[in-house]
TIMI-2910 file (N, C-alpha, C, CB; in pm, 1 decimal, decimal comma, always signed):
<rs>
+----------+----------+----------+----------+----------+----------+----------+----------+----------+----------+----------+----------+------+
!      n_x !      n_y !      n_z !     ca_x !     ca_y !     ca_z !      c_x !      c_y !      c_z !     cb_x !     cb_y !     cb_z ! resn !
+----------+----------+----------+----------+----------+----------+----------+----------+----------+----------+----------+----------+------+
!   +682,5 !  -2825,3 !    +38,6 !   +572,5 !  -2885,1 !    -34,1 !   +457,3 !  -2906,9 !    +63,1 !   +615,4 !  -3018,3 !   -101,7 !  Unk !
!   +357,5 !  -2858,2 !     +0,3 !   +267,2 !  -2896,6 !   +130,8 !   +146,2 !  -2989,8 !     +8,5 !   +183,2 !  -2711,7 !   +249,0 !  Unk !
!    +24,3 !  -3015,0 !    +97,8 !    -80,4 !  -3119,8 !    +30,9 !   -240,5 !  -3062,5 !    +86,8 !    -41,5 !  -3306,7 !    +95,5 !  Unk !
!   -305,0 !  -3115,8 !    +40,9 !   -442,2 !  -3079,4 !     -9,7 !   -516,3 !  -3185,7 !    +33,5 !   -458,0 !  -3057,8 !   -162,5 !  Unk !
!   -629,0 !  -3224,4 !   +128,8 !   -700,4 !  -3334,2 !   +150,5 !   -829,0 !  -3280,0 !    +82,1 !   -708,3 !  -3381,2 !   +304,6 !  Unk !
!   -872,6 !  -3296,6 !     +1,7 !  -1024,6 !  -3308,9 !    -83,0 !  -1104,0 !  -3404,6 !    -41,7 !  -1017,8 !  -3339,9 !   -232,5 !  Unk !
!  -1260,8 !  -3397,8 !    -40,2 !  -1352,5 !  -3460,6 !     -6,6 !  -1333,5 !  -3623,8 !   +125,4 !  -1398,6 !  -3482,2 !   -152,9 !  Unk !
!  -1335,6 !  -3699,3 !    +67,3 !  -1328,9 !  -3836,0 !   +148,5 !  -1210,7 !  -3899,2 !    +90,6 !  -1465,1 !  -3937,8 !   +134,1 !  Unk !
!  -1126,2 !  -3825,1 !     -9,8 !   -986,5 !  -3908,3 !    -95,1 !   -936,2 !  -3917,8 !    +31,2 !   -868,3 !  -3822,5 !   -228,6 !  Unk !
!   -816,2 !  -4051,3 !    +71,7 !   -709,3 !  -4047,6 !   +135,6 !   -622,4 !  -3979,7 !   +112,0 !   -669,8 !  -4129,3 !   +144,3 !  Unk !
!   -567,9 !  -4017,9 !    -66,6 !   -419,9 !  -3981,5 !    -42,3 !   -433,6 !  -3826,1 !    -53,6 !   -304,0 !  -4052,7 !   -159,3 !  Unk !
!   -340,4 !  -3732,3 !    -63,5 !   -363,6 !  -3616,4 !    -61,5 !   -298,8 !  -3568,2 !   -197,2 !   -319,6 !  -3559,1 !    +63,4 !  Unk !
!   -340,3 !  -3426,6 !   -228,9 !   -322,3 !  -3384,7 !   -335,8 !   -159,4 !  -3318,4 !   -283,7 !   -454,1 !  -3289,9 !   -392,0 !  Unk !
!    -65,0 !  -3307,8 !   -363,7 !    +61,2 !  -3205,5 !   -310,9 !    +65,5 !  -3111,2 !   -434,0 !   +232,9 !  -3290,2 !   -281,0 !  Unk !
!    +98,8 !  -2989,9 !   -362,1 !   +128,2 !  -2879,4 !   -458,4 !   +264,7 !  -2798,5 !   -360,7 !    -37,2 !  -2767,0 !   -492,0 !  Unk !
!   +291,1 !  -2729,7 !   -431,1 !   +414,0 !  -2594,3 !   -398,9 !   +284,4 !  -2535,7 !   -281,7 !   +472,3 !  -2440,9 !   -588,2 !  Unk !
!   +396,4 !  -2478,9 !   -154,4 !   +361,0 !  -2409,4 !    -40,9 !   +243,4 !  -2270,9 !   -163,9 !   +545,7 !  -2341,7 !    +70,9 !  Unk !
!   +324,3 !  -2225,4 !   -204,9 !   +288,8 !  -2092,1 !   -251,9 !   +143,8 !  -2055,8 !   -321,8 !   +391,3 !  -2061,2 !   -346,0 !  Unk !
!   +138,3 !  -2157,9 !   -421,8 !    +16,9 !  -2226,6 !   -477,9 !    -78,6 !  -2248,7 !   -409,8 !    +34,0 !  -2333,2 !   -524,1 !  Unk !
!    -75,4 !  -2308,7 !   -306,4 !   -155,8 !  -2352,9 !   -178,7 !   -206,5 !  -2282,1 !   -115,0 !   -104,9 !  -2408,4 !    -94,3 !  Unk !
!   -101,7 !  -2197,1 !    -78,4 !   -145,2 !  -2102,3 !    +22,4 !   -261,5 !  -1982,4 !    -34,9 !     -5,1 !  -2030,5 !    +76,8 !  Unk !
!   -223,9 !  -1934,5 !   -149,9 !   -336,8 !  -1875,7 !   -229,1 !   -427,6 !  -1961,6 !   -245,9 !   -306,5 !  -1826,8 !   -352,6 !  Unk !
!   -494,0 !  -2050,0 !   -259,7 !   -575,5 !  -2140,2 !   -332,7 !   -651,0 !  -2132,8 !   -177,9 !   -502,9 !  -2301,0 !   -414,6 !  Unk !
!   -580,1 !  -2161,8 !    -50,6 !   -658,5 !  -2141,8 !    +85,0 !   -717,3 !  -2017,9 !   +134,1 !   -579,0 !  -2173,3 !   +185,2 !  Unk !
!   -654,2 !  -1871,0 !    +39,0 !   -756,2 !  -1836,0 !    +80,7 !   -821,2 !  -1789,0 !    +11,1 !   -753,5 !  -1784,4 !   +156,7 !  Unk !
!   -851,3 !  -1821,3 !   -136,6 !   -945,5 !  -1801,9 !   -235,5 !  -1091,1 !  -1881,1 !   -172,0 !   -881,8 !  -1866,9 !   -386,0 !  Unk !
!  -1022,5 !  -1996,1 !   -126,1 !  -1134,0 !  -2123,3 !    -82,0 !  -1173,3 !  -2078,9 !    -17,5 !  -1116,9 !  -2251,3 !    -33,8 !  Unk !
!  -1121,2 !  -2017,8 !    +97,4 !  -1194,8 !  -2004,4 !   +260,2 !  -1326,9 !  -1848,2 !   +236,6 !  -1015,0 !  -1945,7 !   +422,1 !  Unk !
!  -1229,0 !  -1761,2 !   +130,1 !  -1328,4 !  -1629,4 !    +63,4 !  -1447,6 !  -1710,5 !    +14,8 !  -1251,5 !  -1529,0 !    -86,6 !  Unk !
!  -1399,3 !  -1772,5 !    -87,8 !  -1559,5 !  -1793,2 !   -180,3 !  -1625,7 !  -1897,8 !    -84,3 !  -1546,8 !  -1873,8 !   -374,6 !  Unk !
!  -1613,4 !  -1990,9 !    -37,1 !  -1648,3 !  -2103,2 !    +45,1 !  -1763,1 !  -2014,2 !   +131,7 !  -1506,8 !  -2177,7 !   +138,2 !  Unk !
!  -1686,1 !  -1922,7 !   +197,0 !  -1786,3 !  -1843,3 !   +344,2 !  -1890,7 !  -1836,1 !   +274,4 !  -1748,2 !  -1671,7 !   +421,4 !  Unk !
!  -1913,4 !  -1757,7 !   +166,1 !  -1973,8 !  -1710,5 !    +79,0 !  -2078,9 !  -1773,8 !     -0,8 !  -1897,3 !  -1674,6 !    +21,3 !  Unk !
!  -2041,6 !  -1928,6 !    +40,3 !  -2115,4 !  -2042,1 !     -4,0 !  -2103,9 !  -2030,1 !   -171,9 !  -2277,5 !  -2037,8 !    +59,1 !  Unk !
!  -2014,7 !  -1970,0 !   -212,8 !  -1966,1 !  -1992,5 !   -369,1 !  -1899,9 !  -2084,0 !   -396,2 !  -1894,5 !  -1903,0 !   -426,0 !  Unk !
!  -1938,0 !  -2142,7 !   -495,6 !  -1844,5 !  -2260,8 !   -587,9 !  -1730,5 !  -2199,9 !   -707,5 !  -1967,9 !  -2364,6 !   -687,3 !  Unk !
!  -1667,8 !  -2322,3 !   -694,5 !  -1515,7 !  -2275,2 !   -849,4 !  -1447,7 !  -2396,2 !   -854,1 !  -1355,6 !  -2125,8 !   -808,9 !  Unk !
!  -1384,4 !  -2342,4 !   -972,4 !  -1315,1 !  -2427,8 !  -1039,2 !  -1182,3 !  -2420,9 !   -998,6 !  -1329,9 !  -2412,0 !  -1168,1 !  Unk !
!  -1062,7 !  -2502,1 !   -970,2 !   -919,7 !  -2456,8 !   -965,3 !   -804,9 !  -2534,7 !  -1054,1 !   -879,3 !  -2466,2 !   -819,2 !  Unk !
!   -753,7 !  -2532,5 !  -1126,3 !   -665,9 !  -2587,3 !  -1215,9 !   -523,1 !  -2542,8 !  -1163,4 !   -699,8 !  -2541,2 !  -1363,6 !  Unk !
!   -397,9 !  -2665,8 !  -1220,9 !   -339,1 !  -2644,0 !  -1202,6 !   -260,8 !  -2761,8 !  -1317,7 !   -346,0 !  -2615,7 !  -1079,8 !  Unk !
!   -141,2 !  -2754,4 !  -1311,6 !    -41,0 !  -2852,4 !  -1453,7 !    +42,7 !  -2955,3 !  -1373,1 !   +101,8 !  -2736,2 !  -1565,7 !  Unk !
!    +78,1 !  -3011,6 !  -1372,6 !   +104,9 !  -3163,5 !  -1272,5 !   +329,9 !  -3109,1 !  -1338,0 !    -27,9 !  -3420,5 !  -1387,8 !  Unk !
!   +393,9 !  -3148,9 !  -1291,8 !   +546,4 !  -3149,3 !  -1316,2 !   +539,0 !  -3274,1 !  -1408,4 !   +654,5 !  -3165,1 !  -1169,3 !  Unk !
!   +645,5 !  -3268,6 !  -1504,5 !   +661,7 !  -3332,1 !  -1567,4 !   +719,5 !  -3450,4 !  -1525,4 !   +698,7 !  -3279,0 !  -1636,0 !  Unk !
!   +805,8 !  -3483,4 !  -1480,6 !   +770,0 !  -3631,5 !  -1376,7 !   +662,9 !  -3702,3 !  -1343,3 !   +793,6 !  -3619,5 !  -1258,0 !  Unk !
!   +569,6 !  -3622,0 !  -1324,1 !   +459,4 !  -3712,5 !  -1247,1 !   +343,7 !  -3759,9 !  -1379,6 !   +368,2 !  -3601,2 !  -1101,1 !  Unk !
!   +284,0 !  -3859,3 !  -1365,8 !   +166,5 !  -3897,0 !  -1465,4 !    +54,6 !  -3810,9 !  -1494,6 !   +103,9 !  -4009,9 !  -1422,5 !  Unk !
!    +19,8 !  -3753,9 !  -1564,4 !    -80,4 !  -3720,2 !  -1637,0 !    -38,6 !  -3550,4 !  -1638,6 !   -231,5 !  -3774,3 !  -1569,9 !  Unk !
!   -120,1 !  -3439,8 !  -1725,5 !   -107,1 !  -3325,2 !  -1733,6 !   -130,5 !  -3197,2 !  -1660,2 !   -142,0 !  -3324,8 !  -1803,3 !  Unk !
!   -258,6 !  -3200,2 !  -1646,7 !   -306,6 !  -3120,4 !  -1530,7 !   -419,0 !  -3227,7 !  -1430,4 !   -392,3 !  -2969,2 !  -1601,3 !  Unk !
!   -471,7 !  -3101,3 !  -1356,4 !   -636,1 !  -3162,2 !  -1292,5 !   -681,1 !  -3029,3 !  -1239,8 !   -636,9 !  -3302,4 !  -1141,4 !  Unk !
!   -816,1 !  -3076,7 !  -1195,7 !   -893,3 !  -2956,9 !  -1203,3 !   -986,7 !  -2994,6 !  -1036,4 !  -1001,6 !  -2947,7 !  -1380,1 !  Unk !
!  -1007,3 !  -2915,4 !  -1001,4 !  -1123,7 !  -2948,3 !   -843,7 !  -1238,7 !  -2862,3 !   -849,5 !  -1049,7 !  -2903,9 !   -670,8 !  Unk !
!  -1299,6 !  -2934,4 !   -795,3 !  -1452,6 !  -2836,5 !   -821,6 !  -1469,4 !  -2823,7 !   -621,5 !  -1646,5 !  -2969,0 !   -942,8 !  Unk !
!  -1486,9 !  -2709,7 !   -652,9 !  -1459,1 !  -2676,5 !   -478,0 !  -1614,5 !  -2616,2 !   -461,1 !  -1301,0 !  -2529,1 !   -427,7 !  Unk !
!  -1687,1 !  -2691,9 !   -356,5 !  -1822,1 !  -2646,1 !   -277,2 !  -1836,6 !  -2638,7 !   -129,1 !  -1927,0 !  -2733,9 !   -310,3 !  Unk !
!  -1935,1 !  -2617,0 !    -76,5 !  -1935,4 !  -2589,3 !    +62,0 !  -1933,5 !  -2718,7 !   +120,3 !  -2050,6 !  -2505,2 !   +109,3 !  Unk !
!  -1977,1 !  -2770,9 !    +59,8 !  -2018,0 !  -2936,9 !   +101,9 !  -1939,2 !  -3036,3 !   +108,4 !  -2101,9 !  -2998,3 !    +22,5 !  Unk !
!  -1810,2 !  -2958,9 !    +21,3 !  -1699,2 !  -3080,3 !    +24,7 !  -1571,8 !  -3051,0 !    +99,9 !  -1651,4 !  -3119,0 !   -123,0 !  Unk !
!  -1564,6 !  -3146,9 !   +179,6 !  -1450,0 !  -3111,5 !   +305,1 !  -1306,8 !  -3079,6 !   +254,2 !  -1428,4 !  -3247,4 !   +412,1 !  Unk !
!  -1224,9 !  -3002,7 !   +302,5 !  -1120,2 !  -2930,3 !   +266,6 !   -995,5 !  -2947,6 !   +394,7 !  -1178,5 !  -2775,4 !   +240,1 !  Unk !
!   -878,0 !  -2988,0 !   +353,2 !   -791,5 !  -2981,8 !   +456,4 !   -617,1 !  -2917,4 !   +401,0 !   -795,9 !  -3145,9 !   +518,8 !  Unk !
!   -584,7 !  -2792,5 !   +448,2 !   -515,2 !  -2761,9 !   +373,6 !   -398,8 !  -2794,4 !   +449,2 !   -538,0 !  -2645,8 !   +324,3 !  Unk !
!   -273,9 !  -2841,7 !   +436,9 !   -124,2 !  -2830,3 !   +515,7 !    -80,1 !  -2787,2 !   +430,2 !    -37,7 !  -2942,0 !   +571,9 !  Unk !
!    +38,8 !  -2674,1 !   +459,2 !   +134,5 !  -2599,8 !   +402,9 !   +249,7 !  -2646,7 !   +466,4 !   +114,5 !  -2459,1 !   +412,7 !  Unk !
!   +329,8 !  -2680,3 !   +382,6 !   +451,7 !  -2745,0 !   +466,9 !   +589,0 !  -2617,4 !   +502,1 !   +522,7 !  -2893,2 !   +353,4 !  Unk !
!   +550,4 !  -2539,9 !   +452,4 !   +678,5 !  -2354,5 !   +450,0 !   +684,4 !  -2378,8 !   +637,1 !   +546,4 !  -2096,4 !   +372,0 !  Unk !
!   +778,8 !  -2354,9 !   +692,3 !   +825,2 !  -2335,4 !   +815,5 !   +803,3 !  -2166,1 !   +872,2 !   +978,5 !  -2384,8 !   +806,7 !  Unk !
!   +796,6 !  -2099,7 !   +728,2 !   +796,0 !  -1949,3 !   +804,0 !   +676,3 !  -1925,0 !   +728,0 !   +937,6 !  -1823,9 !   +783,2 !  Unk !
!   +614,3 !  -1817,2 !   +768,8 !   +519,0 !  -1735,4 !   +677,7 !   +534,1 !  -1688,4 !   +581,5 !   +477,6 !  -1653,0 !   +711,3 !  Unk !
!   +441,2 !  -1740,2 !   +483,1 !   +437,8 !  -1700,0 !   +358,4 !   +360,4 !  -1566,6 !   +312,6 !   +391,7 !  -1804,5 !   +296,8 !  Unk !
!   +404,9 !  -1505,4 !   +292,7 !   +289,2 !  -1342,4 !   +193,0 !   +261,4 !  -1358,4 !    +84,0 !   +351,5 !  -1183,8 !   +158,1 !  Unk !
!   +172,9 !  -1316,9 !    +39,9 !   +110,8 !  -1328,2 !    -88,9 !    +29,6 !  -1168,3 !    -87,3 !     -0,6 !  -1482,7 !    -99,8 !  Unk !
!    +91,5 !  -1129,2 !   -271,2 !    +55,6 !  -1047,4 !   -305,6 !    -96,4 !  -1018,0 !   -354,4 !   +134,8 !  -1037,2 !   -365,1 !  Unk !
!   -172,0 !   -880,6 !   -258,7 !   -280,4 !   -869,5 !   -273,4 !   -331,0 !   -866,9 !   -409,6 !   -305,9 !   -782,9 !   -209,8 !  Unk !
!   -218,4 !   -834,2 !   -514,6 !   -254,1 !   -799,1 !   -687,5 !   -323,2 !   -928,4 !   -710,8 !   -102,0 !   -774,2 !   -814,2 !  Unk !
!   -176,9 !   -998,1 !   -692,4 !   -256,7 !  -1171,6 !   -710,1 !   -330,2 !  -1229,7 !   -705,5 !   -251,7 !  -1248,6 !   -675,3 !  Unk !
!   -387,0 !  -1201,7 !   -566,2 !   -508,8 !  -1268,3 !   -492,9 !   -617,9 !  -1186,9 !   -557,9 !   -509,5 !  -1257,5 !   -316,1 !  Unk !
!   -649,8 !  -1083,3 !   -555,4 !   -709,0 !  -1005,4 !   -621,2 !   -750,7 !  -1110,5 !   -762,0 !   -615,8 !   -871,7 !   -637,7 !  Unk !
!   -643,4 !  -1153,9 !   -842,1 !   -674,9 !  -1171,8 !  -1000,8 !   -722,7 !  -1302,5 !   -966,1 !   -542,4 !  -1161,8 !  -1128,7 !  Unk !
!   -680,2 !  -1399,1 !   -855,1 !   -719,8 !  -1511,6 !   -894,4 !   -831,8 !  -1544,5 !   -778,4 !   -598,0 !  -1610,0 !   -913,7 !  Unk !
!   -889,7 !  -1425,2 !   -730,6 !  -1003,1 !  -1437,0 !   -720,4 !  -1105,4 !  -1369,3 !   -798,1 !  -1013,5 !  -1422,9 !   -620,9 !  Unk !
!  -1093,0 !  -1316,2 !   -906,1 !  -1151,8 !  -1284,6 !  -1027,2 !  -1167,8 !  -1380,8 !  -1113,4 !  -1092,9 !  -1196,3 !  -1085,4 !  Unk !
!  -1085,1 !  -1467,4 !  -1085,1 !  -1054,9 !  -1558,5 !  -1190,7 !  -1133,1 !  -1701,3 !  -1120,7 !   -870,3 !  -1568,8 !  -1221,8 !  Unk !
!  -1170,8 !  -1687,5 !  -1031,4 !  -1229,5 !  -1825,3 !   -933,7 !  -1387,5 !  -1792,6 !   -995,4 !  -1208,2 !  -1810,1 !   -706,7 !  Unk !
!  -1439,0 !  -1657,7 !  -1040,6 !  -1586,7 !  -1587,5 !  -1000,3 !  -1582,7 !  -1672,4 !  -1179,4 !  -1619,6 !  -1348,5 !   -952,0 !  Unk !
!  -1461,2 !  -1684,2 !  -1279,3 !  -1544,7 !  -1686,0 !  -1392,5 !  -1560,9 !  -1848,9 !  -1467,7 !  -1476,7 !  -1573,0 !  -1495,2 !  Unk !
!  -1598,5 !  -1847,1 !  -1617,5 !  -1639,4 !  -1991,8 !  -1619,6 !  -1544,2 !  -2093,0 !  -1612,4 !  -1706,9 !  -2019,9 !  -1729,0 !  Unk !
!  -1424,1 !  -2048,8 !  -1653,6 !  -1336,6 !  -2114,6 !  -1636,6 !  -1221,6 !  -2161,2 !  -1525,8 !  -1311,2 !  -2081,7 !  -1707,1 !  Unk !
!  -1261,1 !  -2070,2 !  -1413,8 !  -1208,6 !  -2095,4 !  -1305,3 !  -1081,6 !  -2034,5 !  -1263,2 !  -1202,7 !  -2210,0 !  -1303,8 !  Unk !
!  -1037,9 !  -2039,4 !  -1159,3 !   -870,1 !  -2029,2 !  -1159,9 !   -738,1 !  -2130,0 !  -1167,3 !   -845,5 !  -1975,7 !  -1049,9 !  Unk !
!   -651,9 !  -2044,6 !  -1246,4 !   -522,4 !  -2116,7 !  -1273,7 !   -440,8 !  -2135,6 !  -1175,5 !   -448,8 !  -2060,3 !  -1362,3 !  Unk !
!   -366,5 !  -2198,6 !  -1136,8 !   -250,3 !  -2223,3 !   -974,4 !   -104,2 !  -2149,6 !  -1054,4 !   -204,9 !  -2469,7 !   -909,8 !  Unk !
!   -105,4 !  -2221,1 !  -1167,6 !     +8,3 !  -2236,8 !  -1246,4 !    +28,2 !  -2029,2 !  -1271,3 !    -35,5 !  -2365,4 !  -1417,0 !  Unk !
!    -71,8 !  -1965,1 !  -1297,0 !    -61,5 !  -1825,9 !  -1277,8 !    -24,9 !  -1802,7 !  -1164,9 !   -164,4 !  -1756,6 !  -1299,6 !  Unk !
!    +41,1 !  -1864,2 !  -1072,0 !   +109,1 !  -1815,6 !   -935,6 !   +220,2 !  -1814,2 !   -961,6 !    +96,1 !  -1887,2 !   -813,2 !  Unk !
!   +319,0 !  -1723,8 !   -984,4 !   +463,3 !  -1646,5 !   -999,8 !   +553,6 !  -1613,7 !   -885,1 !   +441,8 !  -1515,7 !  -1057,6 !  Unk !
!   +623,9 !  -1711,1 !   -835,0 !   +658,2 !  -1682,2 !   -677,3 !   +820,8 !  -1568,5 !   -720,8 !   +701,7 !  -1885,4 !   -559,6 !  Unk !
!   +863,0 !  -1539,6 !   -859,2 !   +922,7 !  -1429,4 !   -865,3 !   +854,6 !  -1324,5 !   -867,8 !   +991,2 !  -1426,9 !   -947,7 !  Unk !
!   +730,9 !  -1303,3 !   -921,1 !   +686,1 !  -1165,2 !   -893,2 !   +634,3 !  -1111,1 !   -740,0 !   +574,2 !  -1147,5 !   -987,9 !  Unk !
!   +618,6 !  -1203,0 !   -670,0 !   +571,9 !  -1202,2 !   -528,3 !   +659,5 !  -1152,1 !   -449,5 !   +539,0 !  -1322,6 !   -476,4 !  Unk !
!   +610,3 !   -990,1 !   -372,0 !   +723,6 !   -942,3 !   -275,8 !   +740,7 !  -1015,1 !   -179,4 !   +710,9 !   -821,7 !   -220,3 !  Unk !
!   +847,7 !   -973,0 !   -114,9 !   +901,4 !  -1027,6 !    +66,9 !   +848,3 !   -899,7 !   +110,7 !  +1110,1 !  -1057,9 !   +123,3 !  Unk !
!   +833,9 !   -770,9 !   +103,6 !   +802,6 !   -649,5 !   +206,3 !   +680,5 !   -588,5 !   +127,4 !   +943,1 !   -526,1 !   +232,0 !  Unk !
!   +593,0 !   -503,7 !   +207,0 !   +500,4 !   -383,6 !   +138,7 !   +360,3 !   -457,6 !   +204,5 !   +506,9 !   -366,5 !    -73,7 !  Unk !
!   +256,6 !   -438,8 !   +135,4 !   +113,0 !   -504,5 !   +205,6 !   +107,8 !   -646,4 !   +156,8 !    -42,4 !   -422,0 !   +155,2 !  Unk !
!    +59,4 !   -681,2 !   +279,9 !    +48,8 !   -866,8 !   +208,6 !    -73,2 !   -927,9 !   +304,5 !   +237,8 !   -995,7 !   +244,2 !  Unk !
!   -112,1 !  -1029,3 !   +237,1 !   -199,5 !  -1156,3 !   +316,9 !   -111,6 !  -1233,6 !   +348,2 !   -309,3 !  -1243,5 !   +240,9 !  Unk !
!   -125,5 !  -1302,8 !   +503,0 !    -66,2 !  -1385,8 !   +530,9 !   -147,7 !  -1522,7 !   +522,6 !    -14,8 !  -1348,6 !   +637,8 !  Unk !
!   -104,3 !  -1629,6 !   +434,4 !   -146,9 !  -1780,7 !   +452,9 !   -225,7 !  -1744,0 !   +600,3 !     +5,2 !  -1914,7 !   +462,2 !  Unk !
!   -211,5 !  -1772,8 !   +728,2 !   -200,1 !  -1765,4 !   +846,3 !   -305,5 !  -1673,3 !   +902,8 !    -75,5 !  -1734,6 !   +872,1 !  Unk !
!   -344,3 !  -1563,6 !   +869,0 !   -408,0 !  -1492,0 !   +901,2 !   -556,7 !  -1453,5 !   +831,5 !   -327,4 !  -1418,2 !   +909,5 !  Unk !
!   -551,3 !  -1454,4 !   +690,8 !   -630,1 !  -1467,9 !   +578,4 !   -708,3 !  -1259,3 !   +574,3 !   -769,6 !  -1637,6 !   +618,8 !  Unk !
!   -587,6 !  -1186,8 !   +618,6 !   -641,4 !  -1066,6 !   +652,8 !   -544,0 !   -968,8 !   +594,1 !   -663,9 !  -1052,2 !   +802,8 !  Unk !
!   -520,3 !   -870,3 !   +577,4 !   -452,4 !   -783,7 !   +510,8 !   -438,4 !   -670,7 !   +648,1 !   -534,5 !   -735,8 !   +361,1 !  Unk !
+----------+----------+----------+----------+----------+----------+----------+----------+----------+----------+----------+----------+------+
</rs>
């Protein structure tokens, strides 16, 4: 499980490594870029309330920890869609992150590297 520091909040946001790790480098893409987005995601049913949503700008400070011990890959298809999906009005989904469809071998981004 790793967590999310947004703007001046203390506590931190936690999400799944996997989730995260895409979402860091959607951010760090559109961010350079000085682009804004939306990111959604659905809260576990345990926890209070349904989803939430972040409005991500250049201006607002970002701190990502991934708590995975090894490197994570993430499929370029993916990243691909949900950075298509960051460009439109509605933003991108987290919850569209499928860690069964996601290979272990073939081309990948590494969390870690943010490079193919």
């Amino acid at each position: 499980m790793g967590h999310l520091f947004y703007g001046s909040a203390r506590e931190p946001i936690f999400l799944s490594d996997l989730p995260l790790a895409y979402l860091q480098v959607v951010a760090v893409a559109k961010l350079r870029r000085r682009e804004t987005f939306l990111a959604s995601w659905c809260h576990p049913r345990d926890t209070a309330g349904d989803h939430s949503s972040l409005w991500f700008h250049p201006s607002i400070p970002l701190m990502f920890v991934i708590g995975a011990a090894r490197e994570i890959r993430l499929d370029p298809a993916i990243l691909d869609r949900l950075m298509a999906d960051a460009a439109s009005p509605t933003g991108l989904t987290l919850d569209r992150v499928n860690p069964i469809a996601t290979p272990t071998v073939a081309p990948f981004v590494t969390a870690s590297s943010g490079s193919r």
